[in-house]
C-alpha positions in Angstrom: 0.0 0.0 0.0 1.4 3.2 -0.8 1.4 5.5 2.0 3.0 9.2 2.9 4.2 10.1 5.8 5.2 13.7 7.3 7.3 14.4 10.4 9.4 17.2 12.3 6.8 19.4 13.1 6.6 21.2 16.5 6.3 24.4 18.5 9.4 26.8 18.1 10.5 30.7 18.5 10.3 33.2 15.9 13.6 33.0 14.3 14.2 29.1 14.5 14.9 27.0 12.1 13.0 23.6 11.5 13.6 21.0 8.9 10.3 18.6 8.2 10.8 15.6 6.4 7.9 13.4 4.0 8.5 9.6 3.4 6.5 8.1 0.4 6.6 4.8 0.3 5.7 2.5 -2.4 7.8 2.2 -6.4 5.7 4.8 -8.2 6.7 7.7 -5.7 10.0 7.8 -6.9 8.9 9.3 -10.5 6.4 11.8 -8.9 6.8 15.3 -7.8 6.5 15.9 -4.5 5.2 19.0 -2.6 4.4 20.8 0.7 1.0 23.0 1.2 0.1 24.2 4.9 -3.1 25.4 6.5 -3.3 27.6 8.7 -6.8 27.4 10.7 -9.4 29.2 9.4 -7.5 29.7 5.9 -7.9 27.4 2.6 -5.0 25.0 2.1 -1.8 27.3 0.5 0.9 26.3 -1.5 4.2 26.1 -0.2 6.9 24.2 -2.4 7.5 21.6 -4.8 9.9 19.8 -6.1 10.8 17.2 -9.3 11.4 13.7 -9.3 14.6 14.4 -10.4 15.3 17.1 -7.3 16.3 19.2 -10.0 13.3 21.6 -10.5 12.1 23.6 -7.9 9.7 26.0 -7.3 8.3 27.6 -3.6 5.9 30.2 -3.1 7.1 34.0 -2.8 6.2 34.4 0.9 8.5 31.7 1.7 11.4 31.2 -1.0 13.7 33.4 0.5 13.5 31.3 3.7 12.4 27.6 2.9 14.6 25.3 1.3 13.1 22.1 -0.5 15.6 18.8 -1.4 15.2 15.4 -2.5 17.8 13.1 -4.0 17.3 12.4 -7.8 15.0 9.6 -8.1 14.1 9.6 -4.4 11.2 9.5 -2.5 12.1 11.4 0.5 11.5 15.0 0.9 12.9 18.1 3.4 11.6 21.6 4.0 14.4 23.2 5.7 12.9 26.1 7.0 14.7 29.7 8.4 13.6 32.7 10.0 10.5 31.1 10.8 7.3 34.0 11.5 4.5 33.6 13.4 2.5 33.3 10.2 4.6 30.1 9.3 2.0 28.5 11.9 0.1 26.0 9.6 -0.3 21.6 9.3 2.3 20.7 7.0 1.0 18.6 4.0 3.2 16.4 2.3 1.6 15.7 -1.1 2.6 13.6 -4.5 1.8 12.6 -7.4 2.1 12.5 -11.3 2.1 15.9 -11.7 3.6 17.5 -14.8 6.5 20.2 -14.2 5.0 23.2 -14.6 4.4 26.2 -12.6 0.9 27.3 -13.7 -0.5 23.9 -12.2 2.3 22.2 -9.7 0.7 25.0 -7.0 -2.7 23.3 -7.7 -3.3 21.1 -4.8 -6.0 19.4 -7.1 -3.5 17.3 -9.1 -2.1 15.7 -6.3 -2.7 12.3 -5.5 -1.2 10.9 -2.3 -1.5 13.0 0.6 -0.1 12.6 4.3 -2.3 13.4 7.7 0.1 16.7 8.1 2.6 17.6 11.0 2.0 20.4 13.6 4.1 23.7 13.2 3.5 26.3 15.4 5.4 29.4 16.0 5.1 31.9 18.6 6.8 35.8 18.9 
């Protein structure tokens, strides 16, 4: 059964750094890109990064791309978010998401075309 699975969140200080981390496990994961989207509560699910099966296409929203780094290993199926200078507005569940999405920018933001979804980790963080 393929399953994904999200971990690292937790309660930290503005100005922290946190790195989460998404396991998909099953063959097919390996070919798909990968993503994060948050929600904050109250607010609709956001786009937050995504990244190619090869690892070597990227693309992160603008309120985060000068502080959120996403990796994966070419052909892998294990994703990071390092995340710096964290804000209070950072405070969100942390999606992992995957599937066969085609790279491009007009649609990998779409949380529609995603597949596989995991339960989401807790970030919180407080001024």
């Amino acid at each position: 059964q393929q399953q994904v699975h999200e971990s690292g969140g937790r309660a930290v200080q503005v100005g922290d750094s946190l790195t989460l981390s998404c396991t998909a496990s099953g063959r097919a994961f390996s070919t798909y890109t990968m993503a994060w989207f948050r929600q904050a509560p109250g607010k609709e699910r956001e786009f937050v990064s995504a990244i190619a099966a090869s690892g070597s296409n990227k693309y992160s929203a603008d309120s985060v791309k000068a502080r959120f780094t996403v990796s994966r290993g070419n052909g892998e199926s294990t994703m990071t978010l390092q995340m710096d200078s964290l804000k209070p507005e950072d405070t969100a569940v942390y999606y992992c998401a995957t599937g066969p999405v085609f790279w491009d920018v007009s649609i990998i933001s779409d949380p529609g075309r995603y597949t596989h979804w995991g339960q989401g980790t807790q970030v919180t963080v407080s001024s």
